[in-house]
MARVORO-789484 format. One line per 5 residues: number of its first residue (from 1); for each residue x, y, z of N, C-alpha, C. Coordinates in Angstrom, 1 decimal. Layout:
! residues N
NUM) X:Y:Z:X:Y:Z:X:Y:Z | ...
! end
This chain:
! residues 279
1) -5.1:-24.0:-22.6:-3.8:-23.8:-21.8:-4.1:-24.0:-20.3 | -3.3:-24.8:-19.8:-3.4:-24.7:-18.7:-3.0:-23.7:-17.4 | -3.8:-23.3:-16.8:-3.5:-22.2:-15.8:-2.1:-22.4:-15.0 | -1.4:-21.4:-15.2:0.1:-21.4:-13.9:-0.4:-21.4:-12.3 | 0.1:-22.4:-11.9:-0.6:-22.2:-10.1:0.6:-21.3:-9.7
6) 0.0:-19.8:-9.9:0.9:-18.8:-8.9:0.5:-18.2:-7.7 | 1.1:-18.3:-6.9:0.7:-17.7:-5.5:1.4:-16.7:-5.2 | 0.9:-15.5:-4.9:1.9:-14.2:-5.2:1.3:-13.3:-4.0 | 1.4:-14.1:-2.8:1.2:-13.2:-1.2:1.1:-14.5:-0.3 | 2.1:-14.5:0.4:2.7:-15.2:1.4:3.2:-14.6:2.2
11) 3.5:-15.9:4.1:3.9:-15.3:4.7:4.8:-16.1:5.8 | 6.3:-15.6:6.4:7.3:-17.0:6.7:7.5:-15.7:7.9 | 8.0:-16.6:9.5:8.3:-16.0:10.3:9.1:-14.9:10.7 | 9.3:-14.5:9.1:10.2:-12.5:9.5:8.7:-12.1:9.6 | 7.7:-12.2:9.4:7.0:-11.3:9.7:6.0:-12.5:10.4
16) 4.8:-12.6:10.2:3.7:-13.3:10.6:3.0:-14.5:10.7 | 4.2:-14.9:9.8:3.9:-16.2:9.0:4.3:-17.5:10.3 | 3.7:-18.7:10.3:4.6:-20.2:10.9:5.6:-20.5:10.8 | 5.9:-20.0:9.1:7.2:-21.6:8.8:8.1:-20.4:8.3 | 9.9:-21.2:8.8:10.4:-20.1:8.3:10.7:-19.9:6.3
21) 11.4:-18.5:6.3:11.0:-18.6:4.5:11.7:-20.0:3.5 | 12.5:-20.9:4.3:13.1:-21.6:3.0:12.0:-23.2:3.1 | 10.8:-22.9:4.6:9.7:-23.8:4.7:8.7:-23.6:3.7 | 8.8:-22.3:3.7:7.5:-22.0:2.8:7.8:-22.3:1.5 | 9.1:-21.9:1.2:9.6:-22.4:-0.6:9.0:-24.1:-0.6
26) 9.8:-24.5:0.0:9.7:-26.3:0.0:8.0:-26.9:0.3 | 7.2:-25.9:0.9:5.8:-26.1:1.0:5.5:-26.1:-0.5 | 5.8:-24.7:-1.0:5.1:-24.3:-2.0:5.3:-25.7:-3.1 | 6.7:-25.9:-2.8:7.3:-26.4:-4.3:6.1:-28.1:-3.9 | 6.4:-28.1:-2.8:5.4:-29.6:-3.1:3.8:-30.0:-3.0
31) 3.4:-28.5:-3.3:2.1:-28.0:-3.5:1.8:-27.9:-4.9 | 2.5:-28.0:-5.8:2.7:-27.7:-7.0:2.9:-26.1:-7.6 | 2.9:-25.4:-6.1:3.3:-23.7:-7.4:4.6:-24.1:-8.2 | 4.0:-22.7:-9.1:5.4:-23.0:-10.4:5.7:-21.4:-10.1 | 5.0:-20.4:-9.5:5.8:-18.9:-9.1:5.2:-18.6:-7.7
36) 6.3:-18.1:-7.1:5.8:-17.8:-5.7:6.8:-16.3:-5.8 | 5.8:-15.5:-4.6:6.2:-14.5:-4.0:6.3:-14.5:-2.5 | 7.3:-14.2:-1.9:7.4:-14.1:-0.5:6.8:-12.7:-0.3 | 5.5:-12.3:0.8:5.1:-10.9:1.0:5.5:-10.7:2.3 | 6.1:-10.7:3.2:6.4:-10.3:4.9:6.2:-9.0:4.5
41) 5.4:-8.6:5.7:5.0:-7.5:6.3:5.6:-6.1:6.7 | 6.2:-5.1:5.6:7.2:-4.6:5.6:8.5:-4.8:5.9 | 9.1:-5.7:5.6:9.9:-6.1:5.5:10.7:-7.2:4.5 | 11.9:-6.9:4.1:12.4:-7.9:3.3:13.2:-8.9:3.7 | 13.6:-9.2:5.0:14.6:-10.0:5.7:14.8:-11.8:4.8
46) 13.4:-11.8:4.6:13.5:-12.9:4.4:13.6:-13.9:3.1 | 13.7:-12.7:2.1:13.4:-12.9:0.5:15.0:-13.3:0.2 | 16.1:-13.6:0.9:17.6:-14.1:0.3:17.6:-15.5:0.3 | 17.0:-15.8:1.7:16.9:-17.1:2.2:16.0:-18.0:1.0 | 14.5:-16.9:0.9:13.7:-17.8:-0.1:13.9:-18.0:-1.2
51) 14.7:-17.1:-1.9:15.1:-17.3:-3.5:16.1:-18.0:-3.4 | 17.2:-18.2:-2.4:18.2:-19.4:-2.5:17.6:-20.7:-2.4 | 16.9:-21.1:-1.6:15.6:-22.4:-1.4:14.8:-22.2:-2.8 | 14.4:-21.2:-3.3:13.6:-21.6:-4.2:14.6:-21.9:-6.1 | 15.7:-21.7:-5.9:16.4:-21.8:-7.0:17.0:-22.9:-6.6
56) 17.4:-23.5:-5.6:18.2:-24.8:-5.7:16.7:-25.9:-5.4 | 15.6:-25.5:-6.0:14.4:-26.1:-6.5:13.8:-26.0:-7.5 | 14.6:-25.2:-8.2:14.0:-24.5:-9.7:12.6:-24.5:-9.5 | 12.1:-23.5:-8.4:10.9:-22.7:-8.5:11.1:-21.3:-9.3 | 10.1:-20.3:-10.0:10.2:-19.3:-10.4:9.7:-18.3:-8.9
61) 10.7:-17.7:-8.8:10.3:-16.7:-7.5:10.6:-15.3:-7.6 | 9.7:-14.4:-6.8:9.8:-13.2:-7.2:10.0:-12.6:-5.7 | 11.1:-11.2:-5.7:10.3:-10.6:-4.7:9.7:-10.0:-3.9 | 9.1:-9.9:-3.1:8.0:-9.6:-2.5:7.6:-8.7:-1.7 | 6.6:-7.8:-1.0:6.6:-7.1:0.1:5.1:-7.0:0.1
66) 4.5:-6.9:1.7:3.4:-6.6:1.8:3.2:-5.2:2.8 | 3.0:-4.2:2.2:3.0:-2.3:2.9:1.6:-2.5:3.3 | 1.8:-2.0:4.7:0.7:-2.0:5.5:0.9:0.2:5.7 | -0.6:0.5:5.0:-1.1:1.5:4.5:-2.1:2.1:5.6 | -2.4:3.6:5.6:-3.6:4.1:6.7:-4.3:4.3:5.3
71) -5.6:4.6:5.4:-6.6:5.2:4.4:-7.8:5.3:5.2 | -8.0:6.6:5.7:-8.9:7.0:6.5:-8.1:6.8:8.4 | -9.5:5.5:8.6:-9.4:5.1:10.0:-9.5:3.4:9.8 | -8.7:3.4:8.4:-9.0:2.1:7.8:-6.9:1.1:7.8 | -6.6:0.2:7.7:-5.6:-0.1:7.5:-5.9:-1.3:6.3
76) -4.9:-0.6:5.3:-4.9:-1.4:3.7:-4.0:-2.1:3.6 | -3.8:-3.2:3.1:-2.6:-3.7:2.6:-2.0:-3.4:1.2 | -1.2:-3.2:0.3:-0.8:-3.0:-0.7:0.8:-3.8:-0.8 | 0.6:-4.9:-1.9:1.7:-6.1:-2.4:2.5:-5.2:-3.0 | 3.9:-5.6:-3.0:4.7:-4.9:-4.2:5.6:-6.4:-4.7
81) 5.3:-6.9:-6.1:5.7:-7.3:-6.5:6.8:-7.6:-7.6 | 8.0:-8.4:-7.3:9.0:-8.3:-8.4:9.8:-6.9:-8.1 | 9.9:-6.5:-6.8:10.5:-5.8:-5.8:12.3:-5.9:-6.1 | 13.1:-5.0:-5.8:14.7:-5.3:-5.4:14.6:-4.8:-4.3 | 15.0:-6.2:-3.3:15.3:-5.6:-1.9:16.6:-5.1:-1.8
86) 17.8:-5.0:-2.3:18.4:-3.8:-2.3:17.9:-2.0:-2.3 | 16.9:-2.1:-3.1:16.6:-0.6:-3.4:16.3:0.2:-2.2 | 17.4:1.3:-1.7:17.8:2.3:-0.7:16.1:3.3:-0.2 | 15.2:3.2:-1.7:14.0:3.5:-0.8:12.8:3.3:-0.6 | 12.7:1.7:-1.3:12.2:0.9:-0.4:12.8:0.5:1.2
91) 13.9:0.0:1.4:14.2:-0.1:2.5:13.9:0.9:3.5 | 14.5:2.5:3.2:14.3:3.0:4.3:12.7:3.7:4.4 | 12.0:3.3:3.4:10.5:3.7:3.7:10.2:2.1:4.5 | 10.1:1.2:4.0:9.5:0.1:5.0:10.4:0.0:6.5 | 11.7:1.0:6.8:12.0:1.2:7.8:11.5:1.6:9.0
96) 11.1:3.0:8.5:9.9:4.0:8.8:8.7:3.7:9.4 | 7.8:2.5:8.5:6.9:1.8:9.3:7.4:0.8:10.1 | 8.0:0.2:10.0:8.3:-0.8:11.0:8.7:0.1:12.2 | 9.5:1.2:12.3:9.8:1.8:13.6:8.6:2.4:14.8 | 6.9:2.0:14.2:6.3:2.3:15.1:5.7:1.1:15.4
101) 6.0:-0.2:15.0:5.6:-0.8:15.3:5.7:-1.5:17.1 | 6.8:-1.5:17.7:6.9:-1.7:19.0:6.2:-0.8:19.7 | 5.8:0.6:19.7:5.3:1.3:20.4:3.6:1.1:20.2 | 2.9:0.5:19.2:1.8:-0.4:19.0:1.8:-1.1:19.6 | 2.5:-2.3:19.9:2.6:-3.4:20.1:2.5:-3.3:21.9
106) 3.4:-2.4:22.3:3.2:-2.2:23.6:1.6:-1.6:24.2 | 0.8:-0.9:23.5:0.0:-0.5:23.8:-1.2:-1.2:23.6 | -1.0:-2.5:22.6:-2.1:-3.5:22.4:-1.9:-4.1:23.7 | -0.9:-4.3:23.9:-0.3:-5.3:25.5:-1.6:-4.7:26.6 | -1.2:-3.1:26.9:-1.8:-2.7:28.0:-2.9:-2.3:27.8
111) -3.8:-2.3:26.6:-5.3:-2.5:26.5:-5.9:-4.0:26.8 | -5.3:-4.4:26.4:-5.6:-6.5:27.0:-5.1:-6.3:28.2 | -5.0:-6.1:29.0:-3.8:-6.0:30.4:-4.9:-5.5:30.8 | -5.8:-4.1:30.4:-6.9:-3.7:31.0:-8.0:-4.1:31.5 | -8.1:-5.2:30.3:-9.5:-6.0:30.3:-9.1:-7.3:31.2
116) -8.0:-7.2:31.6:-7.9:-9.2:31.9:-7.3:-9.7:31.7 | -6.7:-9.4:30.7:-5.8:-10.1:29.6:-4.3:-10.3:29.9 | -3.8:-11.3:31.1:-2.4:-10.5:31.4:-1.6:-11.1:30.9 | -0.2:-10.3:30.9:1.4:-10.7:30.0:1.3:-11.0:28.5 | -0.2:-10.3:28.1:-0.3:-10.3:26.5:1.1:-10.2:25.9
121) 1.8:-9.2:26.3:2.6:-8.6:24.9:4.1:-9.6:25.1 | 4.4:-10.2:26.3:5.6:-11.2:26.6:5.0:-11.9:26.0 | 3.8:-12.6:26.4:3.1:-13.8:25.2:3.3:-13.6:23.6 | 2.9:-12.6:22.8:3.0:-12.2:21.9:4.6:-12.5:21.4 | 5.4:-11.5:22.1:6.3:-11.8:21.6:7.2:-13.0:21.6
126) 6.8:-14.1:22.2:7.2:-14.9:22.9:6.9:-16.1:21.0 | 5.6:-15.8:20.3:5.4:-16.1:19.1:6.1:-15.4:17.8 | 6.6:-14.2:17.9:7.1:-13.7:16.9:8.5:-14.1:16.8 | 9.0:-14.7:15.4:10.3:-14.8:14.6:11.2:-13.8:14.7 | 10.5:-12.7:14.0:11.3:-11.2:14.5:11.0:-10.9:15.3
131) 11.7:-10.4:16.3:11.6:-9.6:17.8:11.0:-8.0:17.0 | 11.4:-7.8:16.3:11.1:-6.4:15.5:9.9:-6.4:15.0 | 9.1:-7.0:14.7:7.9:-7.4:14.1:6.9:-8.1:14.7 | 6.6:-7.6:15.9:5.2:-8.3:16.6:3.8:-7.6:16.3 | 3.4:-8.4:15.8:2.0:-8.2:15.0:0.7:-8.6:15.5
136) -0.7:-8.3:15.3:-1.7:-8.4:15.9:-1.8:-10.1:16.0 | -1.2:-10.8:15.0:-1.4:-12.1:15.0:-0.6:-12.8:15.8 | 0.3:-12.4:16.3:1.1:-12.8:17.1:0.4:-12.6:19.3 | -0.1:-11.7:19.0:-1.1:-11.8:19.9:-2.3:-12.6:20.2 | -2.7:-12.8:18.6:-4.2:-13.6:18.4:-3.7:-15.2:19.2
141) -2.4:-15.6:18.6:-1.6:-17.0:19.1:-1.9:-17.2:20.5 | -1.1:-16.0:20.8:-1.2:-16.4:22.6:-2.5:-16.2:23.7 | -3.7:-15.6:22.8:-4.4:-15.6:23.1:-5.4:-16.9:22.7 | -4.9:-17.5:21.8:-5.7:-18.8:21.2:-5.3:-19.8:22.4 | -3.6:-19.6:22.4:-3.1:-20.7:23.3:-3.0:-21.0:24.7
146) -3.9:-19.4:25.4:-4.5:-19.5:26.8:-5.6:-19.6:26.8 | -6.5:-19.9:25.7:-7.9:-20.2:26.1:-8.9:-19.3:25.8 | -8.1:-18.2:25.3:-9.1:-16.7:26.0:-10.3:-17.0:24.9 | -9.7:-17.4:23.3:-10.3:-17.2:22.5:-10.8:-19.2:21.5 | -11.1:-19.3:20.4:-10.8:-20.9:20.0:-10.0:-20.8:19.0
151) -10.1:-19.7:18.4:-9.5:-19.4:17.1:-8.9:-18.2:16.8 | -7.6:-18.1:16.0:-7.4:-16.7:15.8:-8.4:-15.5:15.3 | -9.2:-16.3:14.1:-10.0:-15.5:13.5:-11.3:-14.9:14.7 | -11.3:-15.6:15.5:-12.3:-14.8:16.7:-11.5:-14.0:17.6 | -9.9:-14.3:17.5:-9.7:-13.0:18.6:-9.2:-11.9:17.9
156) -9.8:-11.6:16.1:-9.6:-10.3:15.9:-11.0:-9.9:16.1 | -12.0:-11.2:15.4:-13.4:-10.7:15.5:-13.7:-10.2:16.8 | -13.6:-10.1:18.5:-13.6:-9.6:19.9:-12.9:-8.5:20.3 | -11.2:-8.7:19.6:-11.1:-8.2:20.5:-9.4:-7.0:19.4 | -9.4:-7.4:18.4:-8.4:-6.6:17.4:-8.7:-5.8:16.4
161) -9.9:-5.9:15.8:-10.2:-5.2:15.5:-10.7:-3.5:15.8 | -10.8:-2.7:15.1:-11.4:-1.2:14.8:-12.9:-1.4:15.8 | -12.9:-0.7:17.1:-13.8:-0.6:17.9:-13.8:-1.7:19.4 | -12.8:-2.9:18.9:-12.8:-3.4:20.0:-11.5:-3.4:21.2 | -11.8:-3.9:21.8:-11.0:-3.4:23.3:-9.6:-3.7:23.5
166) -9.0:-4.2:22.4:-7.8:-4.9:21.9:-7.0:-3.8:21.4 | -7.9:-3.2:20.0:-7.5:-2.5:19.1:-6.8:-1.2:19.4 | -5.7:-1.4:18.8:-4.9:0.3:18.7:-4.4:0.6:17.3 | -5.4:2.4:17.1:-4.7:2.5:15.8:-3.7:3.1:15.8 | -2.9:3.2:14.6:-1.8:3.4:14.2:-1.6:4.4:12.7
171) -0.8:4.7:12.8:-0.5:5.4:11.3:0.8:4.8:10.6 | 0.1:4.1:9.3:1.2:3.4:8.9:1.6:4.7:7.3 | 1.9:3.7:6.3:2.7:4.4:5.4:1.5:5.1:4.7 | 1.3:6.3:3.7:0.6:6.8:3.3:0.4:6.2:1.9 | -0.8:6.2:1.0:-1.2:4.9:-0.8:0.0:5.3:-0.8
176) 0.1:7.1:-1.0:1.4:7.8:-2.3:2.8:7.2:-2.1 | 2.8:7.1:-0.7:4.5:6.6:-0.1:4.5:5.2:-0.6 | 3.8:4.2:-0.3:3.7:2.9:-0.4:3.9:2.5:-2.3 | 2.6:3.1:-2.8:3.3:3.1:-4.0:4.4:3.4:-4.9 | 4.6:4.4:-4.3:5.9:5.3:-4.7:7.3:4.5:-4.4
181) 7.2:3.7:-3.0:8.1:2.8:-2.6:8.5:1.7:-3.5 | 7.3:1.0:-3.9:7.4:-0.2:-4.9:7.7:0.4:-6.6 | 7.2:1.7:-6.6:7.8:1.8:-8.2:9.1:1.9:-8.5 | 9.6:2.8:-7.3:11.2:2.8:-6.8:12.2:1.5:-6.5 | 11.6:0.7:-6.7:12.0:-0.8:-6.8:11.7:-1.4:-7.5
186) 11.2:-1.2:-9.0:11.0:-1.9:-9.5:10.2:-2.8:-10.2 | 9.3:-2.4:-9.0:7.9:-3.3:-8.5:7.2:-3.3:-8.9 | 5.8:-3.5:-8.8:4.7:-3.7:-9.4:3.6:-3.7:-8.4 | 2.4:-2.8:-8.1:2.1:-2.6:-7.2:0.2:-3.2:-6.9 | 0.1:-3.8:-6.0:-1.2:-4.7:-6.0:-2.2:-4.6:-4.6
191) -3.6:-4.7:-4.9:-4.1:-4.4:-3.8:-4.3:-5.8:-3.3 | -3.8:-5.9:-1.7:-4.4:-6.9:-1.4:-5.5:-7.4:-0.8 | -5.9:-8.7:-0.7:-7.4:-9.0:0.0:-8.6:-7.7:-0.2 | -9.0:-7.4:-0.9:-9.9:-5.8:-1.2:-11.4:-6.6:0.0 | -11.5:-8.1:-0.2:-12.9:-8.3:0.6:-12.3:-8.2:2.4
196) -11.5:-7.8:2.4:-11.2:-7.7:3.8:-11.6:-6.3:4.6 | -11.6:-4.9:3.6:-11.7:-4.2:4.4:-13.0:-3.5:4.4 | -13.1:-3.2:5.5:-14.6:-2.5:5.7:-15.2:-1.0:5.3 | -15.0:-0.6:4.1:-15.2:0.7:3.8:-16.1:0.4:3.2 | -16.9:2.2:2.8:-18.1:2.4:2.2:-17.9:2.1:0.9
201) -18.7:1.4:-0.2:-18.6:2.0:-1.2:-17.7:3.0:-1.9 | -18.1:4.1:-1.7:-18.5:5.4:-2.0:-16.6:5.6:-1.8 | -16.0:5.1:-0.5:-15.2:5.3:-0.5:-13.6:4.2:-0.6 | -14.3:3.3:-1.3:-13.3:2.5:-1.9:-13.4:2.5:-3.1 | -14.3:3.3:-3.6:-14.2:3.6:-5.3:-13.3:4.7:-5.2
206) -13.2:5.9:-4.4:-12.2:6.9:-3.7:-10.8:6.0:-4.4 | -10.7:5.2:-3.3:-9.4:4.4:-3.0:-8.9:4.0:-4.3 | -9.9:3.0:-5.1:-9.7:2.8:-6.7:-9.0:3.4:-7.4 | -9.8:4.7:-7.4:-9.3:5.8:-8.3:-8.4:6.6:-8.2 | -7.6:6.3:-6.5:-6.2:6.8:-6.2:-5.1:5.9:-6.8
211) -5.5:4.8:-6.7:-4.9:3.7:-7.1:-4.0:3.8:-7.8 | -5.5:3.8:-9.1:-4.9:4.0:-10.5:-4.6:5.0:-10.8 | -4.8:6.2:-10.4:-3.8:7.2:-10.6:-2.8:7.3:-10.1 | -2.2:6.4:-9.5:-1.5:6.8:-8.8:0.1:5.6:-9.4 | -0.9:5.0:-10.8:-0.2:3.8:-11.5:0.2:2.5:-10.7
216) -1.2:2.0:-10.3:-1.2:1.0:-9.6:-1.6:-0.2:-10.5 | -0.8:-1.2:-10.5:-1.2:-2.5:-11.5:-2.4:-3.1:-11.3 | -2.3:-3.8:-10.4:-3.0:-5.0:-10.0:-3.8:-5.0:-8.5 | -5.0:-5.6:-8.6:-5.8:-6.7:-7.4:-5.7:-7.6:-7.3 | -5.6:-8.2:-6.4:-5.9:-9.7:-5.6:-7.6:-10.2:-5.9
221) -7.9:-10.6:-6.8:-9.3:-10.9:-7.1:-9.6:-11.9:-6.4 | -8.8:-13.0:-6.4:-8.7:-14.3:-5.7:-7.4:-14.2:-4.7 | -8.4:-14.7:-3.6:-7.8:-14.4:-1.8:-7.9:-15.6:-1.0 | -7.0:-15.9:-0.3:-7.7:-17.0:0.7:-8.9:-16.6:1.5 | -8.8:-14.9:1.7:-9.4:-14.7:2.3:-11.0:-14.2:1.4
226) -11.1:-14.4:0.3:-12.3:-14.5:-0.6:-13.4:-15.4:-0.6 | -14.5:-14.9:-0.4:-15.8:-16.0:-0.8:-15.9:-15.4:-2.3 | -16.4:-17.1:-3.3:-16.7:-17.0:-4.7:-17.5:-15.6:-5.1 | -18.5:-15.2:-4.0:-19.2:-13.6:-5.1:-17.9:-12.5:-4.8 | -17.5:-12.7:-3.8:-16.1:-11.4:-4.0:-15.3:-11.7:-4.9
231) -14.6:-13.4:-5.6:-14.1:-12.9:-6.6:-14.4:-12.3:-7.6 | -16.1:-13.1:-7.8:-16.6:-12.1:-9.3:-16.5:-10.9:-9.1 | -17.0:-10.0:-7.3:-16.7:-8.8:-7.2:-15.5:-8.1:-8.0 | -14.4:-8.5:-7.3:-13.2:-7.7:-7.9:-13.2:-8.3:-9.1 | -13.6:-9.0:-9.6:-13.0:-9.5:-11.2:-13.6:-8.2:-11.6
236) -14.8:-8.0:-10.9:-15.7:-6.5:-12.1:-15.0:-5.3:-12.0 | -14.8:-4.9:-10.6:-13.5:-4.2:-10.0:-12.2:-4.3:-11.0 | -11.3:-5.3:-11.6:-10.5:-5.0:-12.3:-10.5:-4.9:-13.5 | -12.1:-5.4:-14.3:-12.1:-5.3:-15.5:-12.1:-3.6:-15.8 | -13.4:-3.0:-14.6:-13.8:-1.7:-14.6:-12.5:-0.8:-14.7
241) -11.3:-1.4:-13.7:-10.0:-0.3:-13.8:-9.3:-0.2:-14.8 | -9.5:-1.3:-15.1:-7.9:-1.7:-16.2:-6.3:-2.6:-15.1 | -7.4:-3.3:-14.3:-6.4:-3.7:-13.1:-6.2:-5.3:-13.4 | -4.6:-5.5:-13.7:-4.6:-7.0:-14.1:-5.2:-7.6:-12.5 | -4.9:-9.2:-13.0:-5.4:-9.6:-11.4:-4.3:-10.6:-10.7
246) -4.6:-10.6:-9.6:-3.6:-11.7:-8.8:-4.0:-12.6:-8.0 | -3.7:-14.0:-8.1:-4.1:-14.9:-7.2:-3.0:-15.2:-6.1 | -3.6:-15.3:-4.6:-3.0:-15.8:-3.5:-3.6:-16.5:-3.0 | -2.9:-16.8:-1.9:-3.5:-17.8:-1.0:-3.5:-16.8:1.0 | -2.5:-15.9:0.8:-2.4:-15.0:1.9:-1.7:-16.2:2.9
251) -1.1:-17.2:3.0:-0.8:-18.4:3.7:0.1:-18.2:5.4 | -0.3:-17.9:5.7:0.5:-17.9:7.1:0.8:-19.3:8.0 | 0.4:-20.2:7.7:0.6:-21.4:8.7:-0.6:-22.7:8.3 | -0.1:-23.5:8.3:-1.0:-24.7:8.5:-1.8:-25.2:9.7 | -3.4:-24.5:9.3:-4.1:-25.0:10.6:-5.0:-23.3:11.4
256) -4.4:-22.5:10.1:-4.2:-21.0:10.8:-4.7:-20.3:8.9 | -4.5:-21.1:7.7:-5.1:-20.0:6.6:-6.1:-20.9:6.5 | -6.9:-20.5:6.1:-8.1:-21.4:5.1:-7.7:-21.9:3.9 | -6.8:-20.8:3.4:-6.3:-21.9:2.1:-4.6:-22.2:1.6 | -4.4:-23.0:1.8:-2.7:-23.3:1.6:-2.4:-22.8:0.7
261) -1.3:-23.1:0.7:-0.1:-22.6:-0.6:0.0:-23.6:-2.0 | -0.7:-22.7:-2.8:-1.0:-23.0:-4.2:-2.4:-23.3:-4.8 | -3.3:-23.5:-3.4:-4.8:-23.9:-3.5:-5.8:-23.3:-3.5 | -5.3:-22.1:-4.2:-6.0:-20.9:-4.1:-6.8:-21.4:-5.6 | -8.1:-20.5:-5.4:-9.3:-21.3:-7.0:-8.7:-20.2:-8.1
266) -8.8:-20.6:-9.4:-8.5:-20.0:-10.4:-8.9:-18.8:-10.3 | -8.0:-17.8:-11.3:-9.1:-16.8:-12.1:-9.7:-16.8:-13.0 | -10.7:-16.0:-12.9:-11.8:-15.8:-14.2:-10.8:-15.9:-15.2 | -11.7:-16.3:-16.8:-10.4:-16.4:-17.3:-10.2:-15.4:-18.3 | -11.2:-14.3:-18.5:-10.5:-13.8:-19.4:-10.1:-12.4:-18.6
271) -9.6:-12.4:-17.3:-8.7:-11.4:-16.8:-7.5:-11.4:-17.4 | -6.7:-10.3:-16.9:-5.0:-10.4:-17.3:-4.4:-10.8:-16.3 | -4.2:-11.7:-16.1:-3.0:-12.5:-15.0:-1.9:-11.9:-14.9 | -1.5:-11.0:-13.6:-0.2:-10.1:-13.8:1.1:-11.0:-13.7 | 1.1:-12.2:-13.4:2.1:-12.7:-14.0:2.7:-12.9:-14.6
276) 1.6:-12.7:-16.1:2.5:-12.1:-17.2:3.8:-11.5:-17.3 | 3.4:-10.3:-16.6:4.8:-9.0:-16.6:5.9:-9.8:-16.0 | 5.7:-10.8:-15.5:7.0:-11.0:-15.0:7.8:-12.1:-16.0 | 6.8:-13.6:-16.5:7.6:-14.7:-17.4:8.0:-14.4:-18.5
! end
């Protein structure tokens, strides 16, 4: 049988993404996905637009959210997939996080401001779709686009990241809330990018085991942001949980992901593809 090319974590300018969401549908559709999920970054603004674009394309589309989580002094991402953005508590929990986001945002401005860095945060926002939603990447842009840096990926590696002189933490939604959000909708709840974040062992097996107690479906085994031994990684990681798996591509822009939309490499194959639950 041939593999479904699903891509189930994306991103369109309500939150951090390039293209707006009915760009990303029409990318996807001529990329060959046959299911997509729109994930913007706490927020749903943009999933009416994409399922209208993706039905007058007969794509199969789901949708989507991507909850930006604390765990420790760490920030997680966690997918909720096959979501109702109507649902009253999803909304006003991804409300909740988004409401500190400007006050972040301002304070990343005047840590770059400290170092050199001036009119960061008018720059920044100057890149973001939502005015409501300026995000570290939207900084990374304007910092690509003055020179400071050559690439986004080096202006988290200097200067956004945990320790560097960019960086402000924050307290976003807590696993229990975040999950709790997506079961309350419906959803289906998935860890994203797992090779992204920097924890011990010791305590991302912690994380695991909240997870799944906490009735969490699925991993992202395959990531744009994955080298081949981290898929086998988490492939072992979801065999070990009982965690179906998910393929993305994480796509934010052309020229800006490493891997487009749909061109994400297969999964192992005798995982459980959580796309299942949804066809």
């Amino acid at each position: 049988m041939t593999p479904l090319n699903a891509d189930l974590h994306c991103h369109s300018t309500v939150s951090d993404g390039l293209l707006p969401p009915t760009e990303v549908v029409r990318r996807a559709v001529n990329n060959g996905v046959e299911l997509l999920a729109l994930t913007d970054h706490d927020e749903l603004g943009g999933l009416a637009a994409a399922r209208a674009e993706a039905d007058a394309q007969d794509l199969r589309f789901l949708d989507g959210v991507e909850i930006s989580v604390s765990w420790g002094d760490q920030t997680i991402h966690i997918v909720g997939l096959d979501v109702d953005p109507a649902d009253a508590t999803l909304s006003a929990g991804l409300a909740s996080v988004r409401s500190g986001r400007d006050a972040r945002a301002q304070r990343i401005g005047e840590e770059l401001e400290r170092i050199g860095i001036h009119g960061a945060l008018e720059g920044a926002q100057a890149y973001a779709g939502n005015p409501a939603l300026v995000s570290r990447a939207h900084f990374a842009r304007f910092m690509v686009a003055t020179g400071v840096a050559r690439d986004t990926a080096s202006v988290f590696e200097h200067y956004l990241t945990p320790g560097k002189p960019g960086y402000v933490e924050h307290v976003w939604a807590t696993l229990d809330e975040a999950v709790g959000w997506i079961h309350a909708a419906g959803g289906v709840a998935v860890i994203a990018h797992p090779g992204r974040y920097r924890l011990p062992e010791a305590e991302m097996t912690r994380f695991y085991d909240r997870f799944r107690d906490l009735g969490g479906e699925g991993i992202e085994v395959v990531s744009g942001a994955h080298s081949p031994s981290q898929v086998r990684d988490y492939a072992r990681i979801a065999r070990r949980y009982g965690f179906a798996a998910s393929r993305a591509s994480d796509f934010h822009g052309v020229g800006e992901s490493p891997v487009d939309l749909g061109r994400a490499a297969a999964l192992p194959p005798d995982l459980e593809p959580i796309w299942l639950r949804f066809l």
